[in-house]
MILOLUM-564583 format. One line per field, with one value per residue: residue number from 1; y, z, x of N, C-alpha, C, O in turn. Coordinates in pm, 1 decimal, always signed. Example, Ala and Ser with C-alpha at 12.3 -4.5 7.8 and 13.67 -1.06 7.14 Angstrom:
REM residues 2
zase = [1,2] .
n.c2 = [-569.0,-225.0] .
n.c3 = [+780.0,+708.0] .
n.c1 = [+1319.0,+1285.0] .
ca.c2 = [-450.0,-106.0] .
ca.c3 = [+780.0,+714.0] .
ca.c1 = [+1230.0,+1367.0] .
c.c2 = [-330.0,+3.0] .
c.c3 = [+780.0,+787.0] .
c.c1 = [+1320.0,+1290.0] .
o.c2 = [-331.9,+113.8] .
o.c3 = [+846.5,+803.9] .
o.c1 = [+1423.6,+1340.9] .
END
This chain:
REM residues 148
zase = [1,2,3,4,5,6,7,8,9,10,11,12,13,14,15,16,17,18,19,20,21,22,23,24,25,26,27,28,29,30,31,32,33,34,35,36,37,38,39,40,41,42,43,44,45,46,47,48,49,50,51,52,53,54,55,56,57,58,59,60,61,62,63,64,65,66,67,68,69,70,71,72,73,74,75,76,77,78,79,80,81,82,83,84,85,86,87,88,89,90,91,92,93,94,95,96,97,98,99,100,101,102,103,104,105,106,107,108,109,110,111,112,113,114,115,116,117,118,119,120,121,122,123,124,125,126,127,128,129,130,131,132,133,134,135,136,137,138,139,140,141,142,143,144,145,146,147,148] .
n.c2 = [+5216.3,+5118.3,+5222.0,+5278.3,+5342.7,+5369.0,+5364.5,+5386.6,+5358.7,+5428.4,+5362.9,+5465.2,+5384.8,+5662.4,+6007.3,+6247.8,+6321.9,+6122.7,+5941.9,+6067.0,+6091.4,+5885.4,+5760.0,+5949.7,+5884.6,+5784.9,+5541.6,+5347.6,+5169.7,+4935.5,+4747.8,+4686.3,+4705.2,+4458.1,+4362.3,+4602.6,+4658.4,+4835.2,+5159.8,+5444.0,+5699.1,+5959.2,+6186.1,+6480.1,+6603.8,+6371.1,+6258.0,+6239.6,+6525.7,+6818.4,+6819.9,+6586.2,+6314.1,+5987.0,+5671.6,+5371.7,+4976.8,+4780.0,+4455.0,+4306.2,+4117.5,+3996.4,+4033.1,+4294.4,+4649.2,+4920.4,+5266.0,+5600.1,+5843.1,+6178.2,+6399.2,+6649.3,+6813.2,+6864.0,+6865.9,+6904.2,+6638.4,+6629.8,+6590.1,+6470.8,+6465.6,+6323.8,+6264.4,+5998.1,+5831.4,+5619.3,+5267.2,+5284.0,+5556.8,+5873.2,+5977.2,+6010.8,+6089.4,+6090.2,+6160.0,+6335.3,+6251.7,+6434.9,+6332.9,+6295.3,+6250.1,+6017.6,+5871.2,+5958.9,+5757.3,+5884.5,+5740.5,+5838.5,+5643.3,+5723.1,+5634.4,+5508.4,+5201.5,+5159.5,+4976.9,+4744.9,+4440.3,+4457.7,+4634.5,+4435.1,+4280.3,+4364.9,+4404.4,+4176.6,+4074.4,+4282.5,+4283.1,+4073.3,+4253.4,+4448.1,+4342.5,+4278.3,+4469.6,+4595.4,+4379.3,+4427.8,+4695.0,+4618.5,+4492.1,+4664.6,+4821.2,+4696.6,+4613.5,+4942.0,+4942.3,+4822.6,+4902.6,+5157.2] .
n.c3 = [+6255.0,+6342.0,+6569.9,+6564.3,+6796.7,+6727.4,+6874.2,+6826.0,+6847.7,+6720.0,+6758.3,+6572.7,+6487.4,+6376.2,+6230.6,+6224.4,+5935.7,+5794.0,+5829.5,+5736.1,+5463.8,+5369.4,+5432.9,+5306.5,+5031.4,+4904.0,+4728.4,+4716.3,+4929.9,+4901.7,+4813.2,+5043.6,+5248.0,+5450.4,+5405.6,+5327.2,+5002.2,+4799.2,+4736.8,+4573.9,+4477.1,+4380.8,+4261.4,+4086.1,+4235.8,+4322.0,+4598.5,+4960.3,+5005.7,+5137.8,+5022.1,+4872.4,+4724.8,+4786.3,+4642.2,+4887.5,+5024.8,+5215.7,+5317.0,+5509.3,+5775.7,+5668.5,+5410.6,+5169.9,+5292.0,+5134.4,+5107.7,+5061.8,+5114.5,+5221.0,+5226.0,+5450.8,+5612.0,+5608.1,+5742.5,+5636.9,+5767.6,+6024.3,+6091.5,+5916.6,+5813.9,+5756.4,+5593.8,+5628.4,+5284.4,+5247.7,+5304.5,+5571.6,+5736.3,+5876.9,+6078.8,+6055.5,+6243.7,+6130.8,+6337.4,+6347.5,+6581.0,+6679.5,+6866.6,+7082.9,+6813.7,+6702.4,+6612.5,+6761.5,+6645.4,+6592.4,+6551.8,+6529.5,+6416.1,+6439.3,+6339.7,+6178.2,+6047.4,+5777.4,+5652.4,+5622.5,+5664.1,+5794.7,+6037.0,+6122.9,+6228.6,+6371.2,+6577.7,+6783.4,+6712.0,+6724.2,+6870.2,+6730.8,+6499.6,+6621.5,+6673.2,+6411.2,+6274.7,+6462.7,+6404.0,+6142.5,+6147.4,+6303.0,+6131.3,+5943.0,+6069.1,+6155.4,+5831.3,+5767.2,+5982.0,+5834.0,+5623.3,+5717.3] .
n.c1 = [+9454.1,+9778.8,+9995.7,+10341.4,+10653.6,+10984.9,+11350.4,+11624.1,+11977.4,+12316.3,+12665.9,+12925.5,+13314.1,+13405.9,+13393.6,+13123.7,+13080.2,+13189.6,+13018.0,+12766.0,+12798.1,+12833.9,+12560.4,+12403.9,+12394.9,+12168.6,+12078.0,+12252.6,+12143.6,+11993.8,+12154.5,+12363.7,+12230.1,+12079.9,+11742.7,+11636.5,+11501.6,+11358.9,+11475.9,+11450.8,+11552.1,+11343.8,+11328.8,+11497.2,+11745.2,+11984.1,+12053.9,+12005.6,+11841.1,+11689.4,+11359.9,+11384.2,+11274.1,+11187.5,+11072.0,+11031.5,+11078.6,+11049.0,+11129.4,+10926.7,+10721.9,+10490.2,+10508.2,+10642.0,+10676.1,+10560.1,+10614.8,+10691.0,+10885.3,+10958.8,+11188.2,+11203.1,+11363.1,+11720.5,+12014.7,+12368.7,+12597.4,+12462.3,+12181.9,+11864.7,+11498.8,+11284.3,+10906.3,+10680.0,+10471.3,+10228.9,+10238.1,+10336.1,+10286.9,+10389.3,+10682.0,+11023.7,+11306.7,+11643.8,+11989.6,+12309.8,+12553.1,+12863.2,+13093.9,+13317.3,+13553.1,+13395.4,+13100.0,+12739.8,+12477.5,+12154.2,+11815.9,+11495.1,+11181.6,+10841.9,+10576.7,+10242.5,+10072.2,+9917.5,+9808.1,+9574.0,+9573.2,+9817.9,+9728.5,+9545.0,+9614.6,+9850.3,+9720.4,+9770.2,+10022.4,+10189.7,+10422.2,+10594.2,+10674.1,+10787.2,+11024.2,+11074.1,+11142.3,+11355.9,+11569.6,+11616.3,+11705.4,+11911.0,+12090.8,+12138.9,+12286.0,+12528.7,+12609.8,+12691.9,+12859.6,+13059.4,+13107.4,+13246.6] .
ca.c2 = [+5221.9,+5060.6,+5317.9,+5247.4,+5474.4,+5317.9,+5469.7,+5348.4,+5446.4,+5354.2,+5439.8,+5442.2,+5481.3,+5770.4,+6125.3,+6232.9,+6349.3,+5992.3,+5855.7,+6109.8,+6097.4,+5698.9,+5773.9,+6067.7,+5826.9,+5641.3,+5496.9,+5172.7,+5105.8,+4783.6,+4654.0,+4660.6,+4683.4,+4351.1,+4404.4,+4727.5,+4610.7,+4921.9,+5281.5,+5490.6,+5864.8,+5999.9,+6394.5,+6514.6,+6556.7,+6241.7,+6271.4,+6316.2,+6656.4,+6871.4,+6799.8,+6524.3,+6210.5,+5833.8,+5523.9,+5275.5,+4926.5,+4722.0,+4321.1,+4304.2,+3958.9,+4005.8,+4098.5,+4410.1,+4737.3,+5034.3,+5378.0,+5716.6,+5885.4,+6345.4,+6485.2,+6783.5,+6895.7,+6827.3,+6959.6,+6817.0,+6564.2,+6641.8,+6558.6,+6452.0,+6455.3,+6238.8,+6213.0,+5864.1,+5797.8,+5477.3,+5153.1,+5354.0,+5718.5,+5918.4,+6058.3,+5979.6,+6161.5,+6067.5,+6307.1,+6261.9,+6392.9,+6419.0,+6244.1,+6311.2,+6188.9,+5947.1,+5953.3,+5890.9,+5814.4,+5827.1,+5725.4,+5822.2,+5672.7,+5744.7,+5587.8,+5403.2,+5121.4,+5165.8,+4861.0,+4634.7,+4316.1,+4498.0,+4661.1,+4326.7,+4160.9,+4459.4,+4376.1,+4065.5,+4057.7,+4378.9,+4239.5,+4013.3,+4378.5,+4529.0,+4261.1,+4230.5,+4618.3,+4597.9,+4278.6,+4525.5,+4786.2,+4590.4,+4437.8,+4819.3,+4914.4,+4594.8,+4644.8,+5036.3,+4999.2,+4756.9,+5019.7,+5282.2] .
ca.c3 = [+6238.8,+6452.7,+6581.2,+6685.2,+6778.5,+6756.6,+6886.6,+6752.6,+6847.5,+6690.1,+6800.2,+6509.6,+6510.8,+6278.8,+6235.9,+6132.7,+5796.7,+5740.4,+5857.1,+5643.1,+5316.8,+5323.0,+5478.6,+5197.2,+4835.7,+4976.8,+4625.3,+4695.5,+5042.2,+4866.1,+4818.7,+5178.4,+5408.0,+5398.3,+5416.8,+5220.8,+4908.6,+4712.5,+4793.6,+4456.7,+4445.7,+4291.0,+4248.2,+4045.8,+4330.9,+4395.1,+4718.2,+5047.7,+5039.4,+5124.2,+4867.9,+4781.4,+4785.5,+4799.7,+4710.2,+4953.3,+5002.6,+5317.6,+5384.1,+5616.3,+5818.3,+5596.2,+5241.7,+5164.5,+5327.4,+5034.0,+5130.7,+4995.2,+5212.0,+5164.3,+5312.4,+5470.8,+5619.8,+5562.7,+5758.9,+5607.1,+5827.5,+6174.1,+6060.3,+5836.6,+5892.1,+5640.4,+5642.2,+5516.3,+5285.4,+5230.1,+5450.2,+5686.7,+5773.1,+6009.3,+6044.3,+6091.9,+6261.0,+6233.1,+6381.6,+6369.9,+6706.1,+6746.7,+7012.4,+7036.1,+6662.5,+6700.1,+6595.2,+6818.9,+6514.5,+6667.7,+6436.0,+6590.4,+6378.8,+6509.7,+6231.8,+6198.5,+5967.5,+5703.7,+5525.5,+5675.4,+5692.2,+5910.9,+6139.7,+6206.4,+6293.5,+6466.1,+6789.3,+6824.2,+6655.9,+6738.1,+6942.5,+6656.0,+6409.2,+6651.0,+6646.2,+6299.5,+6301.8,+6521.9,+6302.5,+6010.7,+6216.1,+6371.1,+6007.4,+5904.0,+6165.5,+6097.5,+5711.9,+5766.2,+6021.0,+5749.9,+5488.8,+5732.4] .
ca.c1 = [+9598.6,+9849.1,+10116.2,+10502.5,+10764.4,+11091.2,+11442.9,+11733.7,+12094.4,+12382.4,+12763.5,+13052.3,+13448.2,+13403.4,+13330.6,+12972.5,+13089.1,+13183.1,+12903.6,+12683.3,+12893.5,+12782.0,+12389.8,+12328.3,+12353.2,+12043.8,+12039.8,+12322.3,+12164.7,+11945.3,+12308.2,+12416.7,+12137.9,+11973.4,+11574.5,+11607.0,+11475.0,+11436.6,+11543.9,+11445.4,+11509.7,+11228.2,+11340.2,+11638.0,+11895.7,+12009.6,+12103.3,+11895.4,+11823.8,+11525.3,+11262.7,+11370.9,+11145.3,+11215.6,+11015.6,+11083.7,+11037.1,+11096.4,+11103.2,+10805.5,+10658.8,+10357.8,+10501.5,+10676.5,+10569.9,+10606.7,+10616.0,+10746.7,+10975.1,+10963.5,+11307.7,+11179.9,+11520.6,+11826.7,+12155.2,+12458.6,+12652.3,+12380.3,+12038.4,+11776.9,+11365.3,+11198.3,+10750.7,+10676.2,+10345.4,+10206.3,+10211.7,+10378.2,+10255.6,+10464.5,+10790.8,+11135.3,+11420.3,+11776.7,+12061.0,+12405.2,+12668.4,+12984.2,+13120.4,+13543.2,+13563.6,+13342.2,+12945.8,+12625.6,+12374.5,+11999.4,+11725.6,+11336.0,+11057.9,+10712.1,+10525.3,+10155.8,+10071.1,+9804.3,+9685.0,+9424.5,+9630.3,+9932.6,+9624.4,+9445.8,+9771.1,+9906.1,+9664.8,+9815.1,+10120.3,+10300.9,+10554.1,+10662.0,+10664.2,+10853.4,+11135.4,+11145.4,+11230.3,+11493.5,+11656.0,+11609.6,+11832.6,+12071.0,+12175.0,+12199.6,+12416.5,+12630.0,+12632.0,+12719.5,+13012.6,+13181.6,+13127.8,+13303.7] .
c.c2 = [+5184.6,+5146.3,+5224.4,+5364.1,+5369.7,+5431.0,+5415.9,+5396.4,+5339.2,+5445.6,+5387.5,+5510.4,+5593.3,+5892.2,+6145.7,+6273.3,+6210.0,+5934.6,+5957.6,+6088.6,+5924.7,+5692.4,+5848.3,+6022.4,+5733.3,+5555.5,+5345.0,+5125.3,+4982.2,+4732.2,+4602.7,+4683.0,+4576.2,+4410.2,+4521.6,+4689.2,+4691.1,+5037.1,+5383.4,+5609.7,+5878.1,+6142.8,+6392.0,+6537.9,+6417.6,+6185.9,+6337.1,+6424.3,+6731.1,+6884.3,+6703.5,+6373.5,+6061.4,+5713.3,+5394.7,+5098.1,+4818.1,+4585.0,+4320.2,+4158.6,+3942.0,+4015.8,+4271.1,+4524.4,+4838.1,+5181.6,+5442.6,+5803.1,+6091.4,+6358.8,+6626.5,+6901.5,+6829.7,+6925.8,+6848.3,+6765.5,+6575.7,+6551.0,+6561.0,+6424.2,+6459.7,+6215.8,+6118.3,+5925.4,+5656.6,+5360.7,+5158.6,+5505.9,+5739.8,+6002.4,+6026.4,+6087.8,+6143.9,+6168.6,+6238.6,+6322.7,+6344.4,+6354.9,+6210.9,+6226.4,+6071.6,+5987.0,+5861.6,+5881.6,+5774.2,+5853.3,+5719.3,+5825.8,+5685.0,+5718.7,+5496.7,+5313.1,+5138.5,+5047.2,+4762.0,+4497.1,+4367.6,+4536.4,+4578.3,+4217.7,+4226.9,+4426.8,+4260.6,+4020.5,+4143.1,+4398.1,+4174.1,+4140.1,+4423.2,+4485.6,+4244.5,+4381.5,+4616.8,+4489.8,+4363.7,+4612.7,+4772.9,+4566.9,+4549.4,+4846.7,+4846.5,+4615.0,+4812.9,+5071.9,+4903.7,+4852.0,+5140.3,+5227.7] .
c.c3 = [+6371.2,+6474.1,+6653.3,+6670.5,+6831.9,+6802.3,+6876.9,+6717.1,+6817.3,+6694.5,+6655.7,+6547.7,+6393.8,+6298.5,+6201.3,+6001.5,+5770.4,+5705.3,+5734.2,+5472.1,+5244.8,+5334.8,+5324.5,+5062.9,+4853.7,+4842.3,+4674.0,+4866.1,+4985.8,+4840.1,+4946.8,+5302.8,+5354.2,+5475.0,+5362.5,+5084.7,+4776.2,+4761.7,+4655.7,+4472.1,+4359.3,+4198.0,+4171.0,+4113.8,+4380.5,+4484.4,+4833.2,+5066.2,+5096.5,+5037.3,+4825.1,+4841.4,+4690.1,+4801.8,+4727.7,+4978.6,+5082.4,+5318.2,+5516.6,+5671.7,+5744.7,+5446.8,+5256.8,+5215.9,+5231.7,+5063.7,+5046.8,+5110.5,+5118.6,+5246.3,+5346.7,+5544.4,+5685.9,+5612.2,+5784.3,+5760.8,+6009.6,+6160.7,+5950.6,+5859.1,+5777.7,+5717.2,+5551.5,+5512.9,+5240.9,+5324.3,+5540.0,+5663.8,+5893.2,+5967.2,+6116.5,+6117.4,+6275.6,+6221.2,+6386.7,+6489.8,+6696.4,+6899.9,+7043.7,+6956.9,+6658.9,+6642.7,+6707.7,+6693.7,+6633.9,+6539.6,+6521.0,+6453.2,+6387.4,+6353.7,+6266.9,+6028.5,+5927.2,+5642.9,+5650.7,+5702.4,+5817.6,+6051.3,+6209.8,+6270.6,+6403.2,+6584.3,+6855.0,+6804.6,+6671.9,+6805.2,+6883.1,+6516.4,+6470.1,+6645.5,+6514.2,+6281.4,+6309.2,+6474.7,+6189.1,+6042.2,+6175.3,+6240.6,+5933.1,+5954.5,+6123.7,+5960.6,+5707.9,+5835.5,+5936.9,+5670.8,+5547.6,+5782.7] .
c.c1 = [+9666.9,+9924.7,+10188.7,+10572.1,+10892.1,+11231.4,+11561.6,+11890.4,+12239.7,+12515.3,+12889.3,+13207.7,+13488.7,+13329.9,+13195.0,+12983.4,+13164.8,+13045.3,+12763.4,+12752.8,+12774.8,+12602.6,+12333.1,+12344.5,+12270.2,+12032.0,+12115.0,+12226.9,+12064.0,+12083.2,+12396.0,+12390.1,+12004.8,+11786.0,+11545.6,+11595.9,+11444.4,+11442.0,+11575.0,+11440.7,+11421.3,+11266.4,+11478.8,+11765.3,+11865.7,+12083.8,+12010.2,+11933.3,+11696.8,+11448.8,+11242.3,+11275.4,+11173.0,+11112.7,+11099.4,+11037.1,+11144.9,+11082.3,+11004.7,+10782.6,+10588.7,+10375.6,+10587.4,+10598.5,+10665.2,+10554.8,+10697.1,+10776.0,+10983.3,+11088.7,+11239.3,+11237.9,+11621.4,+11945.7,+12285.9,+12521.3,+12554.0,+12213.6,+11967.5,+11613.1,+11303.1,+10976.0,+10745.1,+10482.3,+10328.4,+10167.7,+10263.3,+10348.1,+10315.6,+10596.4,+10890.4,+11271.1,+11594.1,+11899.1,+12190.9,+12483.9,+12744.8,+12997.3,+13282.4,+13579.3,+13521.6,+13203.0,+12876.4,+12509.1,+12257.4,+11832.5,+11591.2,+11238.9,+10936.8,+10664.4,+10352.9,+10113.0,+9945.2,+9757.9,+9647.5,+9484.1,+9764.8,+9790.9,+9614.0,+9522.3,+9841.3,+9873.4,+9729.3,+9956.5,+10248.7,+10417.1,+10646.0,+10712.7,+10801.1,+10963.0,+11146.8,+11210.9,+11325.6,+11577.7,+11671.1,+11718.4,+11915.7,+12116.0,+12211.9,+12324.0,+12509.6,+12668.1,+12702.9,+12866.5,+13095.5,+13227.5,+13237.4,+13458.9] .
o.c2 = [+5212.0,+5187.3,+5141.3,+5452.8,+5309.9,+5551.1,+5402.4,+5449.1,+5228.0,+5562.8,+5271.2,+5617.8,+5595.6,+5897.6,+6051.7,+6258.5,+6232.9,+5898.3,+5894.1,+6066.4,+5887.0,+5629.5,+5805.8,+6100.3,+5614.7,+5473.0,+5240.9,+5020.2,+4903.0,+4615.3,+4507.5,+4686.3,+4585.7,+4478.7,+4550.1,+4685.2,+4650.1,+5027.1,+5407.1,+5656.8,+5807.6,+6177.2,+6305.4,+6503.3,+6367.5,+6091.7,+6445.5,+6449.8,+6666.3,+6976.3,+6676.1,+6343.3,+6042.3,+5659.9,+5334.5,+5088.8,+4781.0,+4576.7,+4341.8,+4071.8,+3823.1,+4009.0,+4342.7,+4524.5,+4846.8,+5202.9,+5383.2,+5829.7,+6117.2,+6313.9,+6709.1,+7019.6,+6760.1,+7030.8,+6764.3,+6834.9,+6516.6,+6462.2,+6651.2,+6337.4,+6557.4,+6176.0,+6124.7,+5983.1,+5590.3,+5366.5,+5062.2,+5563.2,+5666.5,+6069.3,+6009.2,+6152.5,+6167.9,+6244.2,+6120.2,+6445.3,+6221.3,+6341.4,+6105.3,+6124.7,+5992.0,+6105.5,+5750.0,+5984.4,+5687.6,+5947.3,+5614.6,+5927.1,+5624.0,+5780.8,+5428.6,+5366.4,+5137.1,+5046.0,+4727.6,+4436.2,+4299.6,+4459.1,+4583.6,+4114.9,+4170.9,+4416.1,+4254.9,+3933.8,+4110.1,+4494.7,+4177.8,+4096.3,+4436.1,+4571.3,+4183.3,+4394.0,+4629.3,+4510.6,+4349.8,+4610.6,+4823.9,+4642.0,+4542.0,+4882.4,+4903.8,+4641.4,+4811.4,+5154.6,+4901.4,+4884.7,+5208.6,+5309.1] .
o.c3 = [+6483.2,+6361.9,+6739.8,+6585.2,+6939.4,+6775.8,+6994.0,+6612.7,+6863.1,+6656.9,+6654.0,+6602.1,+6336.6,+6364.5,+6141.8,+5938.9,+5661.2,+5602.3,+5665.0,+5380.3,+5152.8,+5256.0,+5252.9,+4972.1,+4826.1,+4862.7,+4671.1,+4911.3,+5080.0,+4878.5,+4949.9,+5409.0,+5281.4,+5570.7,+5346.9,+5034.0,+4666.1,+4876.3,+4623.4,+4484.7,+4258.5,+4086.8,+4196.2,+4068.0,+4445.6,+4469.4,+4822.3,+5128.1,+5085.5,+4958.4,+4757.3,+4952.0,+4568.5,+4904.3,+4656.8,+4935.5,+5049.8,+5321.7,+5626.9,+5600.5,+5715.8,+5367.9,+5356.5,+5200.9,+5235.3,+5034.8,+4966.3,+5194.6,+5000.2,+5359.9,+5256.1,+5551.0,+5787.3,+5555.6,+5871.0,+5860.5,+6104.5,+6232.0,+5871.4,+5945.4,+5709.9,+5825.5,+5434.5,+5590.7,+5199.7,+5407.1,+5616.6,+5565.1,+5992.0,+5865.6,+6237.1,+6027.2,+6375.5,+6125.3,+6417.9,+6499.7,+6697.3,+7000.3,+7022.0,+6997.5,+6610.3,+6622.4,+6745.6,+6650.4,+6721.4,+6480.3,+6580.7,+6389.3,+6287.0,+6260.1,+6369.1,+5918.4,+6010.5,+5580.3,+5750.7,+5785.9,+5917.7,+6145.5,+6328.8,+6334.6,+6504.2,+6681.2,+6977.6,+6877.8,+6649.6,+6804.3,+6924.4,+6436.1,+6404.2,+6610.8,+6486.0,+6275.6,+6216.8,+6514.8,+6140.4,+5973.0,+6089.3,+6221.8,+5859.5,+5903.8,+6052.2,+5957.4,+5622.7,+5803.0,+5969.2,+5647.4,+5469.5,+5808.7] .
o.c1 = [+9623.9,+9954.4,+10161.0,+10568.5,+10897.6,+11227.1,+11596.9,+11928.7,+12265.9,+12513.1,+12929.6,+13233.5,+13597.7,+13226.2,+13142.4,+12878.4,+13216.6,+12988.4,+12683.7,+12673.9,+12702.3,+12532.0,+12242.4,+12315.6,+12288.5,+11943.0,+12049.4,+12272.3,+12066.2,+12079.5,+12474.0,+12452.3,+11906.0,+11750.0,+11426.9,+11708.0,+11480.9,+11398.3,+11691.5,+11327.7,+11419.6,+11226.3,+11562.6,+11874.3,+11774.0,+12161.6,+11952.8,+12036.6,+11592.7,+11470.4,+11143.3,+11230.6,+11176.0,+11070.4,+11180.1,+10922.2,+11257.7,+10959.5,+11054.9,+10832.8,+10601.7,+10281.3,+10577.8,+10476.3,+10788.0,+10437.1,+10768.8,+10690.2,+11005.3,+11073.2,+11227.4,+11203.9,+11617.3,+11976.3,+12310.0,+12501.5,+12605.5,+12167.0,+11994.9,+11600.2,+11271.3,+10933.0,+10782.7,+10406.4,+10423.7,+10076.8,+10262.7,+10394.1,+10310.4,+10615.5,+10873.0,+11324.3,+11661.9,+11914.2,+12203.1,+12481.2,+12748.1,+12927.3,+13342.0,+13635.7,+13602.0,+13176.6,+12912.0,+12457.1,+12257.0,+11779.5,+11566.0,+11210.4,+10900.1,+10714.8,+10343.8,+10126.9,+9854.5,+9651.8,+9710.5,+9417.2,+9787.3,+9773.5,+9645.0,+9500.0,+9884.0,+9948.5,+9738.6,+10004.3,+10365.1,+10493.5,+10761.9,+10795.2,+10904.2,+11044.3,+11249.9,+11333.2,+11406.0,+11692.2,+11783.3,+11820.2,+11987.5,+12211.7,+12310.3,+12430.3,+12591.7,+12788.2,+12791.8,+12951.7,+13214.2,+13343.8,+13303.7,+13547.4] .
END
């Protein structure tokens, strides 16, 4: 397994109960975060909560990478701390702060790549992984401060 830990901070002109209101119906984000391809609540609340659990399904260099995302806590408009399974294992933290009515969003995923074709590419390749990542982001962040 290849490990990354990415860290990912993103500043809006909005409160964090904006910015969570729009983060917590993970269901439309295949509509307006390009490379999010699907984003399926699994669980009866449909809304990230604790419990609840998401298959996911990323634009990759290689082909889609499909994971299942567990919320394993959840505090409205501050934080969320998702364990991915699948072609990513690991765990993701993102937090929201105040910032004098502004937000700091900071997204940590410490994650490693499971299938055999990401691995054997990983040794050589993981510099081109890690940039497609951060293109994956940035088009978040961009798609998210239109929405706000």
């Amino acid at each position: 397994m290849i490990k990354y830990l990415f860290k990912t901070v993103w500043h809006f002109d909005a409160p964090p109960q904006k910015v969570w209101e729009l983060i917590k119906d993970a269901r439309s984000m295949p509509e307006w975060w390009p490379g999010v391809k699907r984003f399926e609540i699994l669980s009866k609340e449909q809304e990230m909560l604790q419990g609840c659990r998401i298959q996911t399904a990323v634009k990759g260099l290689t082909g889609d990478l499909n994971f299942e995302l567990e919320i394993t806590k959840a505090v409205p408009f501050g934080e969320i701390v998702m364990q991915s399974r699948g072609d990513l294992t690991g765990q993701g933290v993102w937090t929201l702060t105040a910032d004098n009515g502004n937000t700091i969003s900071t997204y940590i995923w410490e994650v490693s790549t499971t299938g055999r074709l990401m691995n054997f590419l990983g040794f050589v390749f993981k510099p081109l992984f890690i940039w497609n990542h951060n293109r994956v982001m940035k088009a978040g962040y961009t798609a998210l401060k239109k929405r706000l």
